[in-house]
C-alpha positions in Angstrom: 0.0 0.0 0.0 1.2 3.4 -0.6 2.5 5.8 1.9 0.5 8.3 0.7 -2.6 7.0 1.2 -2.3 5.8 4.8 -1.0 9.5 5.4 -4.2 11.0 4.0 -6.3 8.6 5.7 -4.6 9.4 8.8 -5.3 13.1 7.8 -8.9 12.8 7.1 -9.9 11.1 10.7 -8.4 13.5 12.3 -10.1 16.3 10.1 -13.6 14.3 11.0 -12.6 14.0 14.8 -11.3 18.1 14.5 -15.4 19.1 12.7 -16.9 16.4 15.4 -15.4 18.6 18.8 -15.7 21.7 17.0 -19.3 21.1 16.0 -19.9 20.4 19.8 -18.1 23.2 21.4 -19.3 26.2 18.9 -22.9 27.2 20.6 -25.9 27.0 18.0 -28.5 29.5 18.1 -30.7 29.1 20.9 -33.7 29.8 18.0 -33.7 26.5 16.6 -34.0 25.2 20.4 -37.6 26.9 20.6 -40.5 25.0 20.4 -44.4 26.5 20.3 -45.7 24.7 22.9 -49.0 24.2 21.4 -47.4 22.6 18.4 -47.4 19.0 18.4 -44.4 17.0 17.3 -45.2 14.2 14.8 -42.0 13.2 13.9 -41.5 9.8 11.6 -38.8 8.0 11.9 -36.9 4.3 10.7 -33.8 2.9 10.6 -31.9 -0.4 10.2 -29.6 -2.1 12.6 -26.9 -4.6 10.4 -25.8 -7.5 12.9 -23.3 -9.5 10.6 -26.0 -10.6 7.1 -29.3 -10.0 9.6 -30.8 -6.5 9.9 -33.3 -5.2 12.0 -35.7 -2.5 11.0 -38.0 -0.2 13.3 -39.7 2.7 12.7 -43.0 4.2 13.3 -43.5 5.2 9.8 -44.7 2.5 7.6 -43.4 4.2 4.4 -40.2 4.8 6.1 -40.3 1.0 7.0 -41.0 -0.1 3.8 -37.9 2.3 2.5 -35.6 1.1 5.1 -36.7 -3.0 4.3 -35.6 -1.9 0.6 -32.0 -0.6 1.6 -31.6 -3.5 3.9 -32.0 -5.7 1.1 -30.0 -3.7 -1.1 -27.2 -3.9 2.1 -27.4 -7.4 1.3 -27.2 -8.4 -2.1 -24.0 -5.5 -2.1 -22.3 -7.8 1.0 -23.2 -10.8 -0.9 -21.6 -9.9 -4.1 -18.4 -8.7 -2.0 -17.9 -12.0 -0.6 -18.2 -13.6 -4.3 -16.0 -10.8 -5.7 -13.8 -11.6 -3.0 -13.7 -15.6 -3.4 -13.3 -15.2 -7.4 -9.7 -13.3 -7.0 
C-alpha cells in the first residue's frame, strides 16, 4: 500500500474527529431550540440495525419502514456480491 494514502487517511480522521469537537463546542442559536408549545411534534422516523447478514428495521412510519426494508435488502445483495467478488480473486 502506498504511503501516501495511509497519510491521507490518517489526515482525514483527524479532520472528522477536528469538525466532530468543534461542531460540539461552537454554541448554535438558541432559535432553533424553541419550540411553540402548542405545536405537536409528529415526527416519523426508521432505521436499520446490520448485525453481521441479519438487519433489524424499526420505525414508526410505515413508508419509512418499507424504504428502510428496501436498503436493507440492497445492504445485502451489495455484501453478498463482495464475498463472491472476493472468493473469485
Amino acid at each position: 500500500m502506498k504511503p501516501i494514502l495511509i497519510f491521507l487517511g490518517i489526515i482525514l480522521m483527524f479532520i472528522g474527529f477536528f469538525m466532530i469537537t468543534l461542531g460540539m463546542i461552537l454554541p448554535s442559536s438558541q432559535e432553533d431550540y424553541k419550540k411553540p408549545e402548542t405545536e405537536e411534534n409528529n415526527v416519523e422516523y426508521s432505521g436499520i440495525i446490520m448485525i453481521g447478514p441479519i438487519p433489524i428495521v424499526f420505525g414508526n412510519s410505515p413508508g419509512l419502514m418499507v424504504l428502510s426494508v428496501l436498503i436493507a435488502i440492497l445492504m445485502i445483495v451489495w455484501m453478498f456480491l463482495f464475498v463472491i467478488g472476493l472468493r473469485i480473486k
